[in-house]
C-alpha positions, 0 to 999 in steps of 0.5 A: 500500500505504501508503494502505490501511495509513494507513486502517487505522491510522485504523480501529484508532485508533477502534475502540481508543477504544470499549471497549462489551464487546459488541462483542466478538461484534458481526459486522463482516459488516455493514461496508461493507468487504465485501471479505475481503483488506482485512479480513485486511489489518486483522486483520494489522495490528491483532494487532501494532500491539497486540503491538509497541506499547511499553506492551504488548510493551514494559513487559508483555512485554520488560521482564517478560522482563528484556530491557529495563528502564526507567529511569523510569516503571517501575511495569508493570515492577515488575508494576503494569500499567495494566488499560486497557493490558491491556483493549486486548489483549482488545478489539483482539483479539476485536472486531477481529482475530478478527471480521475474520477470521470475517468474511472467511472467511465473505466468501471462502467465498461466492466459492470463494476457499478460499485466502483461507479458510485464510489467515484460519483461521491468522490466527483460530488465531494470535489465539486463542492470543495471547488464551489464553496471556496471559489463561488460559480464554477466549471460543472456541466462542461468541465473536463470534457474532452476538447473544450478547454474553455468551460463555462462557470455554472452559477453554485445553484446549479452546480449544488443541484450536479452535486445532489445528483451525482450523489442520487445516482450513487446512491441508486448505484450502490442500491443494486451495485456490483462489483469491488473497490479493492482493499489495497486501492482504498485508503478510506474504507479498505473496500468497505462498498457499505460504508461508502454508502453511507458516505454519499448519503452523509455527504448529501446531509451536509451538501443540503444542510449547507444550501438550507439557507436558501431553499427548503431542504426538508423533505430531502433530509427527513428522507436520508433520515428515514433511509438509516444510511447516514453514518452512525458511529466513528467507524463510518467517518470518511477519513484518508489513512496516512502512514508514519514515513515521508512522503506518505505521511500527513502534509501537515506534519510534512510541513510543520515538524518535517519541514520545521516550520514552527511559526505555526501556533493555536490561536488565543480565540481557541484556548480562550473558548476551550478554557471557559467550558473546562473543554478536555480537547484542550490538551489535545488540540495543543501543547504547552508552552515552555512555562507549562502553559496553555497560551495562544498566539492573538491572532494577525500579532507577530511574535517572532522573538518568541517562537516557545512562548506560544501553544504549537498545535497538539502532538496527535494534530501534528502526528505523521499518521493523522488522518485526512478527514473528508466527513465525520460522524461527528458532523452528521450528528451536529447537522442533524441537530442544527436541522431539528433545531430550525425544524427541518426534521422534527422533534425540536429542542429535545431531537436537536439536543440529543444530536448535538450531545452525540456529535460532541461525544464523538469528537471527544472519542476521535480526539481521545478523550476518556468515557468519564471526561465525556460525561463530565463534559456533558453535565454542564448547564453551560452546554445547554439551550433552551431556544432556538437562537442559542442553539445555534450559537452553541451548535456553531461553536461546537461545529468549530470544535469538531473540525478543528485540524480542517483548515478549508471545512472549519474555514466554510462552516464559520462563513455560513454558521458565523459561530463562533463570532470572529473579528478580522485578525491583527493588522488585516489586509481588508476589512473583512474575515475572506469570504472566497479564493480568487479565482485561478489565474489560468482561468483568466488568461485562458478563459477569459470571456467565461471568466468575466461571466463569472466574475459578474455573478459575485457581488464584489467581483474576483475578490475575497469580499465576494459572497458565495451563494450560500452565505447570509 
């Protein structure tokens, strides 16, 4: 297994290093890997060696959503971002992930493998909605079709109801599916074709609950409730195993204690919010500084002279082998509670509390933390809401919580949740926590006209004051 990752490794690397805009539509069919389980091997793996790499998930991500700050070489934190950095997001997503997944359905679908099939439509689906939500109207109808090296932009409305149904034809795939993933190809389940069913079904609940801002998602999700596929322990979280060795272990261990780059530290907003719910992941979101003390970077504020001063993130978060989230169990649970919360499933305060006290105990359990220490937690009348309004708030923040280490997802459900409350940063660049990426640069140069048709839909043109379409 190991040896096929490192292949891959070597592939992303120098599909990383071409930025040709067409091959954003070029076909991997053509590849002379032609088999379907090791282009959904690379596919997984590019989509989060991309997410978990620290100068991404990292500085446009966890550290835009204030849960690390940098004491030196803060500039992407005070929301100056480096446009090659964002490139990279688009380019590895498109010309890799998404054309490998294309690709192997097709391939599958020639072998009557409808397995594998639906497996790469959820794997399509999960890279989609990473691509719209960071960068607003996108390429999805004609993306990656071979000879159109010029896509238009689908507005996100359209390319959210792709996602949905990419993720229905899944489903109906899986429901009278055939054919294997095979275990040494699959770094997610070990070809578990159950439990990548019940990823697409999750992944659905949180692709609604994200738009259930702006349409009426009801019926949809009290359907995937009533289905019993949602996941329903740890066991079923979507989350890519990493090994111990460079160059296959976790990119952010790669960057940060391989690389030796100790700028990065938690933020002071985290232990200040950990600290005044008596929160036991403290202690494994982050070490202690060299006074054996808990202490957070402010985030935006330079503190180059005293690099041990600060709280570096948690020896497990920066474990060669942490694994590379796509969904967790416990995010199924917290947006079923903000989803009864709201009314979109029934059961109100009651449903929505026992949800919410689900999902925090499941992150607990993934981040260690003992049974008792769970139950202590869970005692507080501080974690209680009695109406709506601090549900939400309460929810949000324990949202904020679970993704801790997911830089880009952490990053998005603070741009729709808006919880836990956050201020731009020390010495901002603009006056504003970013709402998008801007768009690659090759889009531009090689795409102009459908370009500027996207750039017109976004309310404040190709910067990162622009809304995407989900957010208040």
């Amino acid at each position: 297994m190991k040896k096929v990752f490192s292949l891959f490794m070597a592939a992303l690397v120098l599909w990383s290093c071409d930025s040709n805009f067409e091959e954003i539509n070029t076909s991997p069919n053509s590849s002379q890997t032609t088999d379907p389980n090791l282009l959904l091997s690379s596919a997984m793996i590019t989509t989060q060696n991309t997410l978990y790499n620290a100068q991404i998930g990292g500085d446009m991500g966890t550290c835009w959503a204030q849960q690390w700050s940098k004491v030196q070489y803060n500039s992407e934190e005070r929301y100056t971002p480096r446009r090659a950095v964002m490139n990279s997001v688009w380019t590895n997503l498109y010309a890799s992930s998404i054309a490998e997944c294309k690709a192997a359905y097709e391939l599958a679908g020639e072998s009557g493998n409808t397995n594998l099939q639906a497996i790469s439509l959820v794997l399509e689906a999960n890279n989609f909605q990473i691509l719209t939500d960071v960068f607003g109207p996108v390429p999805f109808n004609e993306a990656v079709v071979a000879g159109n090296t010029k896509p238009v932009h689908d507005t996100e409305e359209v390319v959210y109801d792709g996602i949905l149904s990419l993720l229905d034809e899944a489903e109906t795939l899986f429901a009278s599916g055939t054919g294997e993933f095979t275990t040494t190809a699959d770094f997610i389940y070990q070809g578990d074709v159950t439990k990548w069913r019940k990823f697409g079904a999750s992944l659905k609940l949180k692709a609604l609950m994200r738009i259930s801002g702006k349409r009426n998602v009801s019926a949809e999700v009290n359907a995937l409730v009533s289905s019993g596929l949602l996941m329903s322990s740890n066991a079923d979280s979507a989350q890519l195993a990493y090994t111990s060795a460079q160059p296959d272990a976790n990119p952010i261990y790669e960057t940060i204690v391989f690389g030796n780059r100790a700028e990065y530290k938690v933020s002071s907003v985290l232990v200040d919010k950990l600290n005044l719910l008596s929160d036991p992941r403290l202690s494994v979101f982050a070490q202690v500084n060299n006074a054996n003390a808990y202490v957070g970077n402010v985030p935006g504020v330079e503190n180059p002279g005293n690099y041990n001063g600060f709280s570096s993130p948690g020896v497990d978060y920066l474990s060669p082998t942490l694994p590379g989230v796509l969904l967790s169990y416990a995010q199924v649970e917290l947006y079923l509670a903000e989803a009864a919360l709201t009314g979109v499933i029934s059961g109100g305060l009651a449903t929505a509390d026992t949800h919410y006290r689900n999902g925090i105990a499941a992150n607990m359990e993934f981040n260690g933390v003992s049974a008792s220490q769970v139950t202590a937690y869970l005692s507080q009348p501080s974690l209680d809401f009695a109406s709506v309004a601090v549900g939400k708030e309460k929810i949000g923040l324990q949202m904020w919580f679970a993704l801790y280490g997911q830089g880009i997802e952490a990053w998005t459900e603070w741009r729709r949740t808006g919880q836990p409350a956050l201020s731009p940063v020390v010495d901002a660049q603009i006056s504003v926590i970013p709402k998008r990426f801007y768009y690659s640069t090759d889009s531009q140069n090689f795409n102009q006209t459908n370009y500027q048709a996207a750039v017109a839909l976004l309310d404040n043109g190709d910067t990162m004051l622009s809304k995407v379409w989900w957010m208040n």
